[in-house]
N, C-alpha and C positions, 0 to 999 in steps of 0.2 A: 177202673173197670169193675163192675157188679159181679160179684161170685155167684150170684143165685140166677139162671134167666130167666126171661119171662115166661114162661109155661110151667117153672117151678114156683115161680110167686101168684102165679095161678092159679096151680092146688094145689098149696099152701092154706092161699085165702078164703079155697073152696072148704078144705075139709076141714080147718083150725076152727074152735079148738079140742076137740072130742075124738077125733077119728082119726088112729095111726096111718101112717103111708110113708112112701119112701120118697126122695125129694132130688134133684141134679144137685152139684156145684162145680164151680172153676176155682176151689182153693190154690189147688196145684202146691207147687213147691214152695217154701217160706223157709230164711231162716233162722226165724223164733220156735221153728218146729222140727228141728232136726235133734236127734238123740243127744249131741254135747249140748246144744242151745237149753234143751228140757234139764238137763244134770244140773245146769248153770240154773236154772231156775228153781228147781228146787231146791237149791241151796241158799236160797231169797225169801225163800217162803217161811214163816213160822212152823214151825212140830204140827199145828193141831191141822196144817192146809194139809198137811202129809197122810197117805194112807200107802201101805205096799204088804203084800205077803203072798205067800205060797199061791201058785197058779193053777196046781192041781189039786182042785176043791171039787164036792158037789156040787148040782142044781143047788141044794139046800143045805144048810148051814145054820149051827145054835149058837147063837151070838157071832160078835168080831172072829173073822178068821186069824191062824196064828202069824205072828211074822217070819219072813221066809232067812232069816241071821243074816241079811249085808244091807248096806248103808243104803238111802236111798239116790246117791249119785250110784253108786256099781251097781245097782237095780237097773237102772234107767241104763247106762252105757254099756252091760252086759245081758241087755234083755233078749236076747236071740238065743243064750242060753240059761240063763237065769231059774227059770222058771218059775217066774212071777208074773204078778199084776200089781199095777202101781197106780196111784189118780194123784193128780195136783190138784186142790182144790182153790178155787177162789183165785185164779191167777189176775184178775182184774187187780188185785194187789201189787201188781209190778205196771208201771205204767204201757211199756209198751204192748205186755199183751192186754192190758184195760182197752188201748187204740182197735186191738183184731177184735177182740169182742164187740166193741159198740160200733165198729166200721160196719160188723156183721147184721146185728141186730137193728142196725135203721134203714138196713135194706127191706125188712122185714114189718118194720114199727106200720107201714099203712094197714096192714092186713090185722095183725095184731090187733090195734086199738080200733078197729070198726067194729071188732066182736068184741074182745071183752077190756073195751078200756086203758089208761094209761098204762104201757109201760112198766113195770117195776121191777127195784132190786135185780138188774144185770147182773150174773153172774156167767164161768167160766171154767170149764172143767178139763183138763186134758188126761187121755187113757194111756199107756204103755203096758202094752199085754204081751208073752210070750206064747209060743206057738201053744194053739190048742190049751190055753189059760179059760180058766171058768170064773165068770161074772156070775157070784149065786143068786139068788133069787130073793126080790128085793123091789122097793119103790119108792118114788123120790117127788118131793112139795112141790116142783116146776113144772111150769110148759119147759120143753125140754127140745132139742134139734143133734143130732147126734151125728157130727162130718166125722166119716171116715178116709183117713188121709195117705195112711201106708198101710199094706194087709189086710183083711180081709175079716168080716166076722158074720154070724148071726145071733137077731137078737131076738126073740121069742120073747112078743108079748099078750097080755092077757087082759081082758074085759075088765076098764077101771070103774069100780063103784059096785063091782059084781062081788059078794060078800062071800063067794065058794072059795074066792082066789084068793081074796084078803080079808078074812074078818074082821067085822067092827069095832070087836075088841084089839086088835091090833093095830089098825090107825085110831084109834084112839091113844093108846098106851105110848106108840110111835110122836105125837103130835103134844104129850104130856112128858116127851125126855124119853123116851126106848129105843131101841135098834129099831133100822126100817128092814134088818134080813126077817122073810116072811116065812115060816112054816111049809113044808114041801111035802107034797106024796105024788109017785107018779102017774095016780089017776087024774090029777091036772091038767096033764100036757095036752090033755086032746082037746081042751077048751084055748089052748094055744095059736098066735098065729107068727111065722117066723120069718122075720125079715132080713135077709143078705145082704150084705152091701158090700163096696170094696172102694179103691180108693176114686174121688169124684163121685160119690153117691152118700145119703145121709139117710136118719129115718126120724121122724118125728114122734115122742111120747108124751102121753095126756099126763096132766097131774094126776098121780098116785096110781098109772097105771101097774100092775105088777108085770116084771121082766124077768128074763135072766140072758147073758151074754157067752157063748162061745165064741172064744177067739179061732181066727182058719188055721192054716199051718204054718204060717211066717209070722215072724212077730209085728206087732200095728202097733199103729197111732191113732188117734181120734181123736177129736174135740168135740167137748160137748157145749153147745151153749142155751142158757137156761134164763130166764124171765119168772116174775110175778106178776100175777092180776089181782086186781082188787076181789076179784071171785075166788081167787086159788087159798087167796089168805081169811075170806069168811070161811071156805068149807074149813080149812085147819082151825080155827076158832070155833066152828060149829061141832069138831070131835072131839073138844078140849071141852065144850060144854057139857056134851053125851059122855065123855068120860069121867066126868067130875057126876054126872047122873049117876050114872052106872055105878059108882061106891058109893051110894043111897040103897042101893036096891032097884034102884028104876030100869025100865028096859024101855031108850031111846032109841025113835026111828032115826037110821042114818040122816047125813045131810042128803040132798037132792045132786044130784049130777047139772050141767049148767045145760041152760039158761037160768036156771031154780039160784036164787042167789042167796038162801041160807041167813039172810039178813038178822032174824030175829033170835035166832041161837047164838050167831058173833056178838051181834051188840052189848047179849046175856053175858058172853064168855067177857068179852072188854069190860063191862061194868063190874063181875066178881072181881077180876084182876086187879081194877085199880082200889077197890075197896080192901082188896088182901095187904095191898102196898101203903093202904092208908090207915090199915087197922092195928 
């Protein structure tokens, strides 16, 4: 059976891949997704697929936030009281949720690849947040779809490519090896738009839109799942190039937002690189 229906692959098709909006599904119950199944799963994963800590944090945050002192199974299976926030990263590393992910995403791949092209690097993210847990503020290299499964959250997001939100100098820095948590002050918010969801509803984020996440008052689950385009990976080469400018002295215009495909700054950026690795 199709998780997504037809009036969500709809607009999907219509507004990918620039324009946030929130989306159906019929994930429903699975149990690859239940709280023991998630513990069991991170105990599969490598140290670096792991992230968890403290759940009462800011919008904003300087650097990694701290860890909340318990493992990340009693995270996961004590997350009603915990109070944390925890992500699996890259669960495509265990085969069977590699199957949920790419079951998920060729429902998707027509729309996808009409706009921008093949496909790439599937990846796979799952959330466990505790009641009222803060996702701070922050942006991530993917087309991104974000099923929320159990509980409830909003996520506030913000104009990607808009330089108020996220300085240049910041995805740069980000796309050269830095944290993607962004710089915060609360005259932001009102450039903000905030989207609710709850379980059987998603929401869609552009590459490098900045966000931040409250969780509702019961604790959630979430999946997130995330793709590459061949656009998503020039603009990040085109801020690798502006940032290798930028400690010149030079002051580079951004990449362009898409359909602008940034061609001529990636290609710059790929031919430095392979000269650094050959010099």
């Amino acid at each position: 059976m199709s998780v997504f229906p037809p009036e969500t692959l709809a607009r999907f098709a219509s507004a990918y891949p620039e324009r946030p909006h929130t989306l159906a599904h019929a994930l429903g119950e699975d149990e690859r997704l239940t709280l023991d199944a998630l513990a069991t799963l991170a105990s599969r994963l490598p140290a670096a697929s792991l992230e968890y800590n403290r759940g009462n944090l800011p919008i904003g945050v300087d650097g990694k936030p701290a860890p909340n002192g318990l493992s990340i199974e009693d995270t996961i299976r004590h997350i009603a009281s915990s109070d944390s926030w925890a992500v699996l990263k890259n669960i495509e590393q265990v085969p069977a949720y590699r199957d949920l992910l790419l079951d998920l995403l060729e429902e998707l791949r027509p729309a996808i690849e009409a706009k921008t092209g093949e496909m790439l690097t599937p990846q796979g993210f799952i959330f466990i947040s505790s009641p009222d847990a803060m996702t701070p503020y922050h942006f991530d290299p993917e087309h991104n779809i974000l099923l929320q499964l159990v509980g409830s959250k909003t996520m506030t997001q913000f104009p990607a490519g808009d330089a108020r939100f996220a300085p240049d100098t910041v995805h740069e820095s980000y796309h050269l090896g830095g944290p993607r948590e962004l710089p915060w002050s609360n005259t932001l918010l009102e450039g903000g738009t905030p989207f609710a969801i709850g379980p059987g509803e998603a929401v869609y984020v552009p590459v490098m839109a900045p966000h931040f996440v409250r969780n509702g008052p019961a604790s959630s689950i979430s999946l997130s799942i995330t793709w590459r385009s061949e656009w998503s990976y020039a603009e990040s080469a085109a801020r690798c190039f502006n940032g290798t400018l930028r400690r010149f002295g030079l002051s580079p215009r951004p990449p362009g937002r898409w359909p602008q495909g940034n061609t001529g700054k990636s290609l710059a950026w790929r031919a430095l690189r392979r000269l650094r690795k050959t010099g």
